[in-house]
N, C-alpha and C positions, 0 to 999 in steps of 0.2 A: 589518610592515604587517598591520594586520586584513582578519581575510575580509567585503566585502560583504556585507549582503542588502535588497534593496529591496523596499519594502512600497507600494503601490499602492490607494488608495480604490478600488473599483471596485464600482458598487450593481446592475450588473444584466449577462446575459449579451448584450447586444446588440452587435453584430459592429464595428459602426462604433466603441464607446465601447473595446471588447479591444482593437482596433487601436492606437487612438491610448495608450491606458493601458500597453501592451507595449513600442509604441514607445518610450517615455519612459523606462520601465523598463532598457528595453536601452542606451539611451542614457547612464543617468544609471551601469550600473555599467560601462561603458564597455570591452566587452569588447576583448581585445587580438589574441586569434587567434582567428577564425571559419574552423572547418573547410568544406570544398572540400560534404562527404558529410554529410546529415545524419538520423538516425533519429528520428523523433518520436515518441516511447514514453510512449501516455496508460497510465490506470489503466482495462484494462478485465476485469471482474475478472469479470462476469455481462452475459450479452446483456438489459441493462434501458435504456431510454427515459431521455436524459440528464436527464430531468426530476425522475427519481428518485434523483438524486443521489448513483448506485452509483460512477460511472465518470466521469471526464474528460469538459467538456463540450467540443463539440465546436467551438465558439465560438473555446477557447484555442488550439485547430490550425490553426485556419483564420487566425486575426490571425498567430501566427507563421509560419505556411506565407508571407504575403503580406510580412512582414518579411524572412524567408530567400528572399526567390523569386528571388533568381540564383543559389542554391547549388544543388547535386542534391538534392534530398528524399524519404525514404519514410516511412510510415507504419505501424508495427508494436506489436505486445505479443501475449505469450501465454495464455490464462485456463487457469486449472487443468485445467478440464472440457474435455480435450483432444477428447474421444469427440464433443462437438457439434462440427455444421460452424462453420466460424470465420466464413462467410460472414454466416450468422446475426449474430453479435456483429458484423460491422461492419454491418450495414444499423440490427439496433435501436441501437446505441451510437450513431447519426447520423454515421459515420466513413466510410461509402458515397458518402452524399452530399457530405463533403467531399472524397473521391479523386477525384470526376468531375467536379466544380466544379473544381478547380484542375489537376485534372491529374497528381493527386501517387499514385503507385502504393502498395496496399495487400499488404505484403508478410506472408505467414505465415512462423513459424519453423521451419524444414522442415529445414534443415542447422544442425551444430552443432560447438564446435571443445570441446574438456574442458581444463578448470582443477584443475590441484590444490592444496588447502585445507589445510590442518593448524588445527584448531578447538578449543581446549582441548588437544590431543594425540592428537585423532582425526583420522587424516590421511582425506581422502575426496576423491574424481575426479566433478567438477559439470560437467554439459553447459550450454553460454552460445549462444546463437544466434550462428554465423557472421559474422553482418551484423557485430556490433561490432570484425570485423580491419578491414573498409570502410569504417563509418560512425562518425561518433561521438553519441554518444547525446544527446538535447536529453531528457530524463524531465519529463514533466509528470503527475504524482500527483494526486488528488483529497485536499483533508484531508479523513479521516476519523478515527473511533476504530476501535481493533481489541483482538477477545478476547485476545490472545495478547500484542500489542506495545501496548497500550495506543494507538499512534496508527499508522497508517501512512502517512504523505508520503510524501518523497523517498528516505531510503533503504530503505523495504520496499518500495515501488513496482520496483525496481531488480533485485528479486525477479521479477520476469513477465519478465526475459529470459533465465530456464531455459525452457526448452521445458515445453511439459504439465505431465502427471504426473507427470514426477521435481517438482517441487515438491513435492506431499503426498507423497512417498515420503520424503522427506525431513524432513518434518516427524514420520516417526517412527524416525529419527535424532538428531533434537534435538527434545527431549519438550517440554521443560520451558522458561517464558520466557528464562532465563538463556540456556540453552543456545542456543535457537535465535537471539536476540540477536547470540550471539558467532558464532554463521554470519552472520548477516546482515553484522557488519564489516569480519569476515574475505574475506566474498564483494566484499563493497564494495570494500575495498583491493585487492584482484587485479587487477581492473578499473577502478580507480579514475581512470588513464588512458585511459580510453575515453569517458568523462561528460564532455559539453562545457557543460551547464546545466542546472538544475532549475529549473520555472515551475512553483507551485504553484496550483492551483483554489481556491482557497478564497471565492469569495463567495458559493455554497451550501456548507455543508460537515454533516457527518456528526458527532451526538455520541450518546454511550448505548453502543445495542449495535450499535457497527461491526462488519465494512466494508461490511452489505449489509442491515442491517436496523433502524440506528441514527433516530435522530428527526433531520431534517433543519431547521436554524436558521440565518440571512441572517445573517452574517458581514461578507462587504461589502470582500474582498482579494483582490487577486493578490499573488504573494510570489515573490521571483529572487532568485538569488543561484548563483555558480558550483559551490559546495560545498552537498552536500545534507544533509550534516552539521548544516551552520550555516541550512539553511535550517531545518531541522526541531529546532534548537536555540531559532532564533524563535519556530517555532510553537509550542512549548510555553510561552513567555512568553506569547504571545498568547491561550494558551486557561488562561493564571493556573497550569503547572505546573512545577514545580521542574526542571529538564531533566536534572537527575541521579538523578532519579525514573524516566526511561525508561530501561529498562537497556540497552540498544544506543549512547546519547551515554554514559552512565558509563562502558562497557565502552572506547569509543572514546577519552575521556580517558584513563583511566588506561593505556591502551595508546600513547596515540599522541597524546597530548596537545591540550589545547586554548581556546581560547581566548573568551571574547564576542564574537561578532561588529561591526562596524558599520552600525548600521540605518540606512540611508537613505529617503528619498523622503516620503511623506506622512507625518501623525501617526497615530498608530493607538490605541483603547482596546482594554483588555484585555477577553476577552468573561465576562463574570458569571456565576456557576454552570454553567461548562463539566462534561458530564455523563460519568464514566468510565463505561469498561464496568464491569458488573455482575458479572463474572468475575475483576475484578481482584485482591481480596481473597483468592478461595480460591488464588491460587499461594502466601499467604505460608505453608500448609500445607505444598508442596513445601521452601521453606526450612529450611536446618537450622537457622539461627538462631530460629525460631518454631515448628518440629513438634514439639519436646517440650514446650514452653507448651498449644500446643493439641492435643496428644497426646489427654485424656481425651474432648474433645467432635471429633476431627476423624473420628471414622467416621461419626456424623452430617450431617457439611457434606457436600454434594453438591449440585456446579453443572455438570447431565447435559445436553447435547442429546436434542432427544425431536422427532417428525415428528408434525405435523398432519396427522391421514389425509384431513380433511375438506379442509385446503386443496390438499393433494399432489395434483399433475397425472401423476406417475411419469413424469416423466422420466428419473430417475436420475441425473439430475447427481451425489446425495449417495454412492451407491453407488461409480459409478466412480473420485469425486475422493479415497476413504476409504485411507489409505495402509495401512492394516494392517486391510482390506478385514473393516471390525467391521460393517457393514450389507448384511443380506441382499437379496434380489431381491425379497423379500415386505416389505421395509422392514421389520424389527426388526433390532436393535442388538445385537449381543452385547456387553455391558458387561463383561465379563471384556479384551475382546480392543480397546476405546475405551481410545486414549491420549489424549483430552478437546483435540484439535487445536482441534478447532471450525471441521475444513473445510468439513466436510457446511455446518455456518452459513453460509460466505462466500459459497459456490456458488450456494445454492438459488434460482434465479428465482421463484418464487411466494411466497417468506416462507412457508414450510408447515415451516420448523426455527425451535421457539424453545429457549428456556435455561431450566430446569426447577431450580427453586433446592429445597433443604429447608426446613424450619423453619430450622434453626440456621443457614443459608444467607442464610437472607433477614431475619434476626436483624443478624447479623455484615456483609451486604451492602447 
């Protein structure tokens, strides 16, 4: 039997229209075991205004919270920038207003149980918020694109139930897309029984330079499906890309095999000149397959993060979130000590980090 995934017209985030559109959804893939406990794990990556289409709107909580309302319910995720109050991220993310409105407690990840990984042959001990011995997870992601994983849905969303900072701490542990990928599946499957469904946002979604500073385009879906695999299998149909193109589903097949999904529910068009990140190209440098090709021109390609001083509010977000702490307190970059994560990007609340391309960069890109 094929894995589900239901695909949903939905043209606007009004509360009454998520309702009935979720409804349907849930109905149509006709789930079998509905857990007792449930965690509702948006995408809140930055304390920005759902309007800006950083984060999980808060719309798709609220119609599911009103669907699940005879189960127990909370509300959680972790953003990198552990050092700000979390308070903050649920009042601007609109997740405040939903706790009080229904009733549904907003929990932080404060306790933690350790997972051990083996990732390529790096064995390594990952802290997972607690809540998932209790709860089981409902992940609702925002599509976006992202510098590193080219998209992030459902399984890099799945990522914010490491607590904080070990996330960027982590990310200079696995440098490089491949690498980090093959964490991301390997995290996935540990856990894999703890996911009870993935609902993705997609009718703003994020293309360009995701997950926080990309060009925002009406889309016009919600997307469910119990495996977020195959959700995010879809989406890449959806945005016209090869899914064996994102190394996190190649890594998953060839590991662990898999299959076409079953698309159910409405009709869907593909969406037309979906826009990669601009970062994309320079990993095929890290490739062995491609570094000696572009050996003689690759000292020139350089795709640097660089800080707007004129827009920088000094927060620090980019600072604290920096896992091999390359930016100082006076905000320069020691470029020697930048593994080109592109966290400082994801964090920054003000858009004051962009992507500083070369000549041959912007040639080639």
């Amino acid at each position: 039997m094929k894995d589900k995934v239901v695909v949903l017209k939905c043209e606007s985030y009004s509360e009454d229209l998520i309702y009935e559109k979720l409804k349907r959804g849930i109905e149509l893939l006709d789930l079998k075991n509905i857990p007792e406990k449930i965690l509702l794990k948006p995408n809140m990556l930055s304390a920005r205004n759902p309007n800006e289409g950083v984060t999980t709107h808060p719309t798709l909580i609220s119609g599911l919270i009103k669907i699940f309302e005879n189960k127990k319910l909370i509300i959680g995720d972790s953003p990198a920038n552990a050092l700000k109050p979390i308070e903050e991220y649920w009042e601007n993310c609109g997740y405040l207003e939903i706790s009080k409105k229904y009733n549904v407690e907003l929990k932080k990840f404060d306790d933690f149980l350790i997972i051990d990984l083996n990732v390529n042959g790096k064995k390594c001990k990952i802290p997972v918020t607690k809540l998932i011995k209790e709860y089981k997870v409902l992940n609702i992601p925002k599509f976006k694109t992202h510098n590193l994983t080219t998209l992030t849905i459902g399984i890099k969303n799945l990522y914010g139930l490491i607590p904080g900072m070990t996330k960027s701490i982590l990310h200079s542990k696995f440098i490089n897309p491949y690498d980090f990928s093959s964490f991301l599946i390997e995290f996935y499957k540990e856990i894999e029984k703890n996911i009870f469904l993935t609902v993705v946002d997609a009718i703003i979604i994020m293309e360009g330079d995701g997950p926080s500073s990309g060009e925002l385009r009406k889309a016009g879906y919600i997307i469910i499906g119990e495996s977020p695999v195959y959700v995010d299998y879809f989406c890449c149909l959806l945005a016209s890309i090869n899914p064996e193109n994102i190394d996190f589903i190649k890594i998953y097949k060839e590991k662990y095999k898999l299959k076409e999904p079953e698309i159910i529910g409405d009709n869907f068009e593909v969406l037309k000149n979906f826009k990669l990140p601009s970062t994309k190209k320079y990993f095929l440098i890290k490739n062995k397959f491609f570094s000696k090709l572009l050996l003689p021109i690759s000292k020139f390609f350089k795709i640097i993060p660089v800080i707007n001083l004129q827009k920088c509010k000094k927060c620090y977000s980019c600072v604290n979130v920096c896992p091999v702490k390359s930016i100082s307190k006076n905000l320069k970059f020691d470029r020697k000590k930048c593994i080109l994560c592109f966290c400082c990007f994801e964090v920054c609340p003000y858009k004051a980090i962009k992507i500083k391309k070369s000549l041959i960069a912007k040639i080639l890109t």
